[in-house]
N, C-alpha and C positions, 0 to 999 in steps of 0.2 A: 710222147711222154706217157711211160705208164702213171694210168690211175693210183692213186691212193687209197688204202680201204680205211673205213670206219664203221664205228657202230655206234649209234647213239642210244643210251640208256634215260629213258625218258624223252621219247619223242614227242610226246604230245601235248606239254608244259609252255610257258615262254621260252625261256631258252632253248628247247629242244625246237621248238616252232623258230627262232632266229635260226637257228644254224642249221634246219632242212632250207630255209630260203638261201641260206652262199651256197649250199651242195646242190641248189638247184639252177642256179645262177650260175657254176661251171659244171655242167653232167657229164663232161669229160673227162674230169681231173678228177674224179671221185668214183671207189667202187664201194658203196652200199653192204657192207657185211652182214648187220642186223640192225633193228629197230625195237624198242621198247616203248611200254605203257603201261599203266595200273588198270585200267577200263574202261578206256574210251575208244573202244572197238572201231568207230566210225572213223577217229580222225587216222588213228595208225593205221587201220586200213588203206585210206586215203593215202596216206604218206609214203606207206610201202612198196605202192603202184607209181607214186608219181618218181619216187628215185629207184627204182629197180631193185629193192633190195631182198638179198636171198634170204633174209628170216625174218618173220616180226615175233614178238613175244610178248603175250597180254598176262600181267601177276595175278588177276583175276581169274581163278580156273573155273566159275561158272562162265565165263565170258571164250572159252576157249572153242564151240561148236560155234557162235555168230560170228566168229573169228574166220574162222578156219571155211565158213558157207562166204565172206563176203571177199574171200580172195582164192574161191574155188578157176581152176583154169589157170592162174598166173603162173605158175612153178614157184610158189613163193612158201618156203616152210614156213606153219607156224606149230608154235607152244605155248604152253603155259605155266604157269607157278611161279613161284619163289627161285623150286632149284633151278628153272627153264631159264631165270635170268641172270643168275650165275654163267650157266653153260655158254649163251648169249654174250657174256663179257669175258670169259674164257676163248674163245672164238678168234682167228688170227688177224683181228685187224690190225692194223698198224698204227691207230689213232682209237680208243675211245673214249667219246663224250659221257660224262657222270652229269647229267641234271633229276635225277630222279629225285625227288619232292621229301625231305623226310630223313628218318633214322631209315626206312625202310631201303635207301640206297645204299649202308654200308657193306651188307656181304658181296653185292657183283661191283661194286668196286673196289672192294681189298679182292676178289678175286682178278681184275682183270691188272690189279699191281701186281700180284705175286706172279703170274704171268710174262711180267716185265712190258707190258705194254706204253703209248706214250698216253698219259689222263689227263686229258684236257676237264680239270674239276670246276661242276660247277653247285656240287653236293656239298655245302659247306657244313651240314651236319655229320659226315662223316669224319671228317676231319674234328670238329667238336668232339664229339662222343669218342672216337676212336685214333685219334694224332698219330700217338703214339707208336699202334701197333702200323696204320698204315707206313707212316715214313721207315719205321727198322723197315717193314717189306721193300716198300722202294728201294734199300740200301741193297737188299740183298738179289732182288733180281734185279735191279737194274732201268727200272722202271723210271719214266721220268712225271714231275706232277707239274704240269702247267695252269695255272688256277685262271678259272673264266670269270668269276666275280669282279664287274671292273675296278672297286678298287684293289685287289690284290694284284687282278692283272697291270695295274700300273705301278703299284710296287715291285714287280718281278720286272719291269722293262726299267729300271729308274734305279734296280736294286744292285751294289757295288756284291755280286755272289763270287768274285776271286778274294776280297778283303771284305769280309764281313764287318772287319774291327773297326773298320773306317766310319760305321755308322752306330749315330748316334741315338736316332728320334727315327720311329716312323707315327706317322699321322693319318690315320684312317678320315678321309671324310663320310659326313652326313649331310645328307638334304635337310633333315626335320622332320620330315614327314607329313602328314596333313596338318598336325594340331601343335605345330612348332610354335603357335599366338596363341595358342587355347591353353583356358586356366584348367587347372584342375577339377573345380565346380562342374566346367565345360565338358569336361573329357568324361566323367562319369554318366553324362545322355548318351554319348554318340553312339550310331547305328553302326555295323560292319558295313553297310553300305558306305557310308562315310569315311571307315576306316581304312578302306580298298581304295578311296577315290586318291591315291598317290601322287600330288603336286606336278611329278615330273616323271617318274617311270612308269611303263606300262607291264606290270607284275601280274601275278596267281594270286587268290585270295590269299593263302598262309604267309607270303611275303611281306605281302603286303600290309598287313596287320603286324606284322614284327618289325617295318619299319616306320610304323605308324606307332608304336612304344617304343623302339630304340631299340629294341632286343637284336634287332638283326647286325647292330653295329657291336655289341656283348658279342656276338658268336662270330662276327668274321674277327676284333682280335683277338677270339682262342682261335681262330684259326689261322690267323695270319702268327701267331704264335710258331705253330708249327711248321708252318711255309718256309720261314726264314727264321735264321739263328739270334733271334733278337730276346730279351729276358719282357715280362709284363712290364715292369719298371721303365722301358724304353719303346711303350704302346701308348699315344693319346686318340681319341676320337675331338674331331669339331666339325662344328655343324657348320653347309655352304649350301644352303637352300639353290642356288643356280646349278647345282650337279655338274660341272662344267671341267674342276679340276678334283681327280679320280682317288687321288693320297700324295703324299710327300714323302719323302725320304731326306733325312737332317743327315748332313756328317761332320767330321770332325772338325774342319775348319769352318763350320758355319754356314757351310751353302745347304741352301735347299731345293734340292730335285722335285718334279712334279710332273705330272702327264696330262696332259688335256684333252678332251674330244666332246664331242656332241654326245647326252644322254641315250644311246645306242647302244644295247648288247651286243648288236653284229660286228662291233667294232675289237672288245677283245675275244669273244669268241671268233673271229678271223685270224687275230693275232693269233690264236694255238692252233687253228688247222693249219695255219701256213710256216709256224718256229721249225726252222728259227729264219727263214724268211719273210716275207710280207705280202699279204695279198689285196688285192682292192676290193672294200666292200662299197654300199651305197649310202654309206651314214652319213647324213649331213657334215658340210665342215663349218666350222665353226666361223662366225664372222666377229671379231672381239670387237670393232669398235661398235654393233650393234648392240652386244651386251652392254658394252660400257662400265659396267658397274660386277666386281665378284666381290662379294662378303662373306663374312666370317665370322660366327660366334662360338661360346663355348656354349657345351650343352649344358640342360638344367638336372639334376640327378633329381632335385625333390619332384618336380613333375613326370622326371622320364625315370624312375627307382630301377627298370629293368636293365638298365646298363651299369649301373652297380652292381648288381645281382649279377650277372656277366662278370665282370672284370673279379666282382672274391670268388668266384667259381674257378676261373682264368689262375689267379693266384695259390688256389686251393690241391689245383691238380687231382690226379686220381679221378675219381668216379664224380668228383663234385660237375665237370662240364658234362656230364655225359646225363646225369640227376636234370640238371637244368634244364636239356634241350628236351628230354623225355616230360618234363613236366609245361614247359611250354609249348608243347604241341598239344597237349591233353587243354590246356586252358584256350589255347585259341583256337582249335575246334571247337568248343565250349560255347566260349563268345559268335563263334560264327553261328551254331545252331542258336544265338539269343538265348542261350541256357544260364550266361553270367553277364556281368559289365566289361564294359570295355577296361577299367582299372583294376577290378578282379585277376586278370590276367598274371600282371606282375604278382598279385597279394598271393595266386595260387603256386606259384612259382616260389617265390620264399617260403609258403607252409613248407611244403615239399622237401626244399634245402631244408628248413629246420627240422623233418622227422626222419628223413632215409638217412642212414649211418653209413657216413665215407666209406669207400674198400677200394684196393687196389684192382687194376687194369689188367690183364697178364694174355688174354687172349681173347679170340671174338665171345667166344661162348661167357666170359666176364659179363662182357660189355650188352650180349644179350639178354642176360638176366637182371644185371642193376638196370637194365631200358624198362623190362617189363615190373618190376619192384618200382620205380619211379614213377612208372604211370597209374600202378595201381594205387599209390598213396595222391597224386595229384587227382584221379577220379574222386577221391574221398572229400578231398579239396575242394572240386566243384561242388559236390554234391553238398557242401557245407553251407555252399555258396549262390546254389542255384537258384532261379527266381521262380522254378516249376512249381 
């Protein structure tokens, strides 16, 4: 069987870390194209050697000589920069993975669409920030976008894509996140340590913290928005603290589809190395009558505001998602250096939508500068805010 090539864009995250462990788990079946990271020289080092692969690429270009010294002898190219990881996703795999952390993932992932490559996405800020312009690409090279998120990726196995029309409801689930019982009084102490400590997944700080407000469920449905042909008005979020069933799909006669697995990224991130077949990963399976018990509530908007804020963003279109996800990234960095409150977050984020003035999308270089105007007024935000 010929190997398969891939490049994984953000090797060295959680999900890039899940999915070097199944390419490691068959070193046959996989040829290694390139490897990414922002600055953690040690681990993609490490990583580049352990799956053989012919490039690694660090976006840090002071990090590019301890790069380039700790994989001297192997035959292994490296780079660096921004454009380094463009070229990186331009590069003929046959599969590349999107996990890089950020807005900072959207140029080598619209480059490695208009390539027509297959994108196994697990950069959900590109898709926020940039929908629009990614999918026309798709359309036009021919690119396919398989989304690693596991709830989208259970929406995409669960989803009727020959009859759209047939569907009615889809249903994003939430866990809650740590502070799913905690008051509001409550939520204005908590540490980031706290905020990271995630019930049931094993995430990155910046996830982590978005699902500890909600915001991370705001942004996957603008993004599940664009995944699928479904309008806002036919997007709900509920919270199921067991993580256990991944989303729903309602259709017309009433039934409702669903997907289930153990909380394990390996499990759709397999699903898109191996579409449209199927591969075995090691993710627990699920024992239900152990569970016993799956519940269900609706979320609470007054304590979780940022998934309001998501969804009139979502309805707003144009530059409004693209505002939002630029300004909560400035705020939960924020919160992480302890520079603001953990409910600051949302409060920065609304300043923001309330002073940068809508514009339309039209191209990256748009979408680059309402990033950088967004951030500059949510710094302002912090700084408003800061407890320095």
């Amino acid at each position: 069987m010929t190997p398969r090539s891939i490049t994984v864009l953000g090797a060295t995250g959680s999900v890039g870390a899940s999915t070097l462990d199944l390419l490691l788990r068959a070193p046959d079946a996989w040829a290694v194209e390139a490897l990414t990271a922002n600055c953690d020289v040690d681990r993609l080092a490490a990583a580049a050697k352990a799956v053989n692969a012919k490039l690694a690429v660090v976006a840090d270009e002071s990090c590019y000589a301890t790069l380039k010294d700790a994989l001297a002898g192997t035959g292994i190219e490296v780079a660096a920069g921004k454009a380094a990881l463009c070229d990186a996703a331009r590069r003929a795999a046959e599969i590349v993975l999107s996990a890089i952390v950020g807005a900072a993932g959207l140029p080598p992932t619209l480059a490695a669409v208009e390539r027509g490559a297959t994108l196994a996405i697990a950069n959900k800020e590109t898709l926020v920030c940039a929908g629009d312009l990614v999918t026309a690409a798709a359309s036009k090279s021919g690119a396919v976008l398989l989304p690693v998120d596991s709830e989208h990726n259970a929406i995409f196995q669960v989803f009727d894509h020959d009859h759209p029309e047939r569907v009615t409801r889809i249903i994003v689930t939430a866990s809650g996140g740590p502070f799913r019982r905690s008051t509001t009084a409550e939520m204005r102490h908590v540490t980031p340590r706290q905020a990271c400590a995630h019930p049931v997944w094993s995430m990155g700080a910046k996830i982590s913290v978005d699902s500890a407000t909600l915001m991370n469920k705001g942004l996957e449905l603008i993004e599940a928005h664009h995944l699928f042909p479904v309008t806002p008005d036919q997007l709900e979020v509920i919270v199921h603290p067991q993580s256990v069933v991944h989303s729903f799909v309602e259709y017309i006669d009433g039934s409702m589809l669903a997907q289930l697995g153990s909380p394990d990224m390996r499990t759709p991130i397999g699903y898109c190395l191996a579409y449209p077949e199927r591969m075995a990963t090691p993710s627990a399976r699920l024992d239900l009558a152990a569970l016993a018990t799956l519940s269900f509530e609706a979320p609470d908007h007054a304590r979780f505001p940022a998934l309001g804020l998501a969804t009139a963003a979502l309805r707003a279109g144009g530059s409004a998602p693209c505002i939002l996800n630029a300004a909560n990234e400035v705020a939960v960095a924020a919160f992480l250096a302890r520079a603001v409150g953990f409910l600051d977050i949302a409060a920065i984020v609304a300043d923001t939508l309330d002073h940068v003035a809508p514009a339309s999308v039209g191209s990256l270089d748009d979408v680059v500068a309402i990033d950088a105007f967004a951030r500059q007024a949510a710094g302002r935000a912090v700084a408003a805010r800061s407890r320095t």
